[in-house]
TIVO-109641 format. One record per residue (C-alpha): residue in one letter; x, y, z. Coordinates in steps of 0.25 Angstrom, whole numbers, plus 5000, padded with zeros to 4 digits. Example, Ala and Ser with C-alpha at 12.3 -4.5 7.8 and 13.67 -1.06 7.14 Angstrom:
REM TIVO-109641
{'A'; {5049; 4982; 5031}};
{'S'; {5055; 4996; 5029}};
//
This chain:
REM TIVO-109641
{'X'; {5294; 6244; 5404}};
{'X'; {5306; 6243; 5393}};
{'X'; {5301; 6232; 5383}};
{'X'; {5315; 6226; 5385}};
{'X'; {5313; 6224; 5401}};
{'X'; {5298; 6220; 5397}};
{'X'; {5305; 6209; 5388}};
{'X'; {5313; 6204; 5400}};
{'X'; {5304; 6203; 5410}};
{'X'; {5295; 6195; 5398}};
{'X'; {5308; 6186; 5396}};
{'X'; {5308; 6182; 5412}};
{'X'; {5292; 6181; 5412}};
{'X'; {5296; 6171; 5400}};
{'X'; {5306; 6163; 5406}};
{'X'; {5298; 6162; 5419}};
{'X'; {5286; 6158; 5410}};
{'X'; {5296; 6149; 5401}};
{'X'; {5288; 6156; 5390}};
{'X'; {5299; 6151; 5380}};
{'X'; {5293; 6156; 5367}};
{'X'; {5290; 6169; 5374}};
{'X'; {5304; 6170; 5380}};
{'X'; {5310; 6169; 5366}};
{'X'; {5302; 6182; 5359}};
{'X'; {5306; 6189; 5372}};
{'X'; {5322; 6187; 5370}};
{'X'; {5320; 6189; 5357}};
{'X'; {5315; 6204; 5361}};
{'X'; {5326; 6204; 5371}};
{'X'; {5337; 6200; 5363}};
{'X'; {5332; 6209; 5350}};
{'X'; {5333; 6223; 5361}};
{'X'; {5342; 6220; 5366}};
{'X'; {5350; 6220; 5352}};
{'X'; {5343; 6233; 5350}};
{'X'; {5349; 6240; 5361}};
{'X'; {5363; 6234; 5359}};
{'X'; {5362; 6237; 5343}};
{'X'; {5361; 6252; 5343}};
{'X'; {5370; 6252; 5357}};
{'X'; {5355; 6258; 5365}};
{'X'; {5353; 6254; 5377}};
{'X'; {5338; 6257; 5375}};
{'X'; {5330; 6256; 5362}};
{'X'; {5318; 6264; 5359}};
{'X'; {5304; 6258; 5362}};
{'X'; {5302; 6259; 5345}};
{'X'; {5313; 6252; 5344}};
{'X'; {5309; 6242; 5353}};
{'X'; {5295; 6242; 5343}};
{'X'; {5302; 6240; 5333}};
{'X'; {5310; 6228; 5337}};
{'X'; {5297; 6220; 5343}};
{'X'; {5292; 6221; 5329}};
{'X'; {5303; 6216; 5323}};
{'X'; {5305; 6205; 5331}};
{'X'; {5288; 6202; 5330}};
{'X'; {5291; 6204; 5314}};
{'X'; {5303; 6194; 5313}};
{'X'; {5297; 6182; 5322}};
{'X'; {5285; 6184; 5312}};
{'X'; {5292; 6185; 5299}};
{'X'; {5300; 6172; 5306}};
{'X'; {5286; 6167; 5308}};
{'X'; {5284; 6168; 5293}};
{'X'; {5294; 6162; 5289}};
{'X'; {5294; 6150; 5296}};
{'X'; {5279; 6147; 5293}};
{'X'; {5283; 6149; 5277}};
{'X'; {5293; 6138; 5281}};
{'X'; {5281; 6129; 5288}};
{'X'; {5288; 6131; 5303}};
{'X'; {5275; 6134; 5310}};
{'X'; {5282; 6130; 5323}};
{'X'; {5293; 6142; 5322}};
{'X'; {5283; 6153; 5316}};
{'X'; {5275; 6150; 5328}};
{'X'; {5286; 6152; 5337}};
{'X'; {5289; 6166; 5329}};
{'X'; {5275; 6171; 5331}};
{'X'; {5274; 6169; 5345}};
{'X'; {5287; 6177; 5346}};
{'X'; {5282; 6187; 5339}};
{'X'; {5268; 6188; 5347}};
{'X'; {5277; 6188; 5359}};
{'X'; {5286; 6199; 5354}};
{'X'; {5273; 6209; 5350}};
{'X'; {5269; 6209; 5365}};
{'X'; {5279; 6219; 5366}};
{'X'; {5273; 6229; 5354}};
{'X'; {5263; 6237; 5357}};
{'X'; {5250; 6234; 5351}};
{'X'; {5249; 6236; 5335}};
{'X'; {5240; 6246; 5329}};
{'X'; {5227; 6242; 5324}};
{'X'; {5224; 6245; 5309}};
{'X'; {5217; 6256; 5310}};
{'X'; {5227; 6265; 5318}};
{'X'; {5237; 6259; 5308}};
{'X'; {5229; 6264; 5297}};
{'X'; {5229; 6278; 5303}};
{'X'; {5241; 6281; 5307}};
{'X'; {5245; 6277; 5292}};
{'X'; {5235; 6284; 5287}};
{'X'; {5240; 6298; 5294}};
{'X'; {5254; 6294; 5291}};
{'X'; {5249; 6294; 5276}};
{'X'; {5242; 6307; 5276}};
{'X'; {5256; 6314; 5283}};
{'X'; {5264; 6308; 5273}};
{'X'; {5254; 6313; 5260}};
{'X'; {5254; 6299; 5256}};
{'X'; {5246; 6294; 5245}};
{'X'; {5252; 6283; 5237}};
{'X'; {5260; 6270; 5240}};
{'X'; {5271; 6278; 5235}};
{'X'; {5271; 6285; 5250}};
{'X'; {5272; 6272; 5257}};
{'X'; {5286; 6275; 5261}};
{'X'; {5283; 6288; 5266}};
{'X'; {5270; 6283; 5275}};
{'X'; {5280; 6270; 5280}};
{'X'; {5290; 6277; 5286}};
{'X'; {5281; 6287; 5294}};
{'X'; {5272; 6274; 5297}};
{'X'; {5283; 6265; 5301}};
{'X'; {5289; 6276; 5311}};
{'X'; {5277; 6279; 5318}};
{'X'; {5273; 6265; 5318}};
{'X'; {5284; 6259; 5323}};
{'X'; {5279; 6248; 5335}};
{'X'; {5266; 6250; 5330}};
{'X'; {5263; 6245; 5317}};
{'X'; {5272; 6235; 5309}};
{'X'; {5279; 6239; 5298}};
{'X'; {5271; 6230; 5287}};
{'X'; {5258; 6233; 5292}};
{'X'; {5262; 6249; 5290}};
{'X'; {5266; 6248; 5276}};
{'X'; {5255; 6240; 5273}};
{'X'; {5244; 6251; 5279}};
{'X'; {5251; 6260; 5272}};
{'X'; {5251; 6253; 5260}};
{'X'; {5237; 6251; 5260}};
{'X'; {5234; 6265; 5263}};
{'X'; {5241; 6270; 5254}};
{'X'; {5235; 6263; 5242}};
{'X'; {5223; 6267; 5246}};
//
């Protein structure tokens, strides 16, 4: 099933359930697909892009969640992270640390790699085949770490 038919079906067990906060992440999706699909004029977008906006969404209701505690609103941050908990349902499962570190670790030997220096050579080979799997900060900062070594 397509992830945005899976999402509507979601939204109608929602309103039946009157799952109010649920409800909200889910449109949320909704309304950011379907702004996809009419932004490049697609009428389908590919399942990495589809990833890749999961995790932007999950990433902004956290950095919102961030902000809001700095600015002592608990109520709201608590709001964003259960959006963001609903929202990473629909990624798949992330990667443990050790697979992280040796996918990374390949991707270093096939680049020649040996100093920080090579860090943007490692990210961009890392971040494509990646993508979905692993977010962007805990990449760089495996690669970082590995790379200092």
């Amino acid at each position: 099933m397509s992830l945005q038919k899976q999402i509507d079906q979601d939204i109608k067990q929602a309103m039946l359930a009157k799952e109010k906060d649920k409800l909200v992440a889910l449109r949320a999706i909704k309304s950011a697909l379907l702004l996809a699909k009419t932004e490049k004029g697609n009428a389908e977008i590919s399942d990495e892009a589809e990833l890749k906006l999961l995790q932007k969404l999950v990433k902004q209701r956290k950095e919102s969640a961030e902000i809001y505690q700095q600015q002592g609103r608990k109520d709201l941050a608590d709001q964003e992270l259960d959006e963001a908990k609903i929202i990473e349902n629909y990624l798949p499962e992330p990667m443990s640390d050790e697979e992280l570190t040796g996918i990374i670790k390949v991707i270093i030997d096939e680049v020649g790699a040996s100093t920080v220096a090579d860090m943007g050579k490692v990210m961009g080979i890392a971040n494509k085949k990646l993508a979905g799997k692993a977010e962007g900060k805990a990449i760089a900062e495996k690669v970082k770490s590995l790379l200092n070594q």
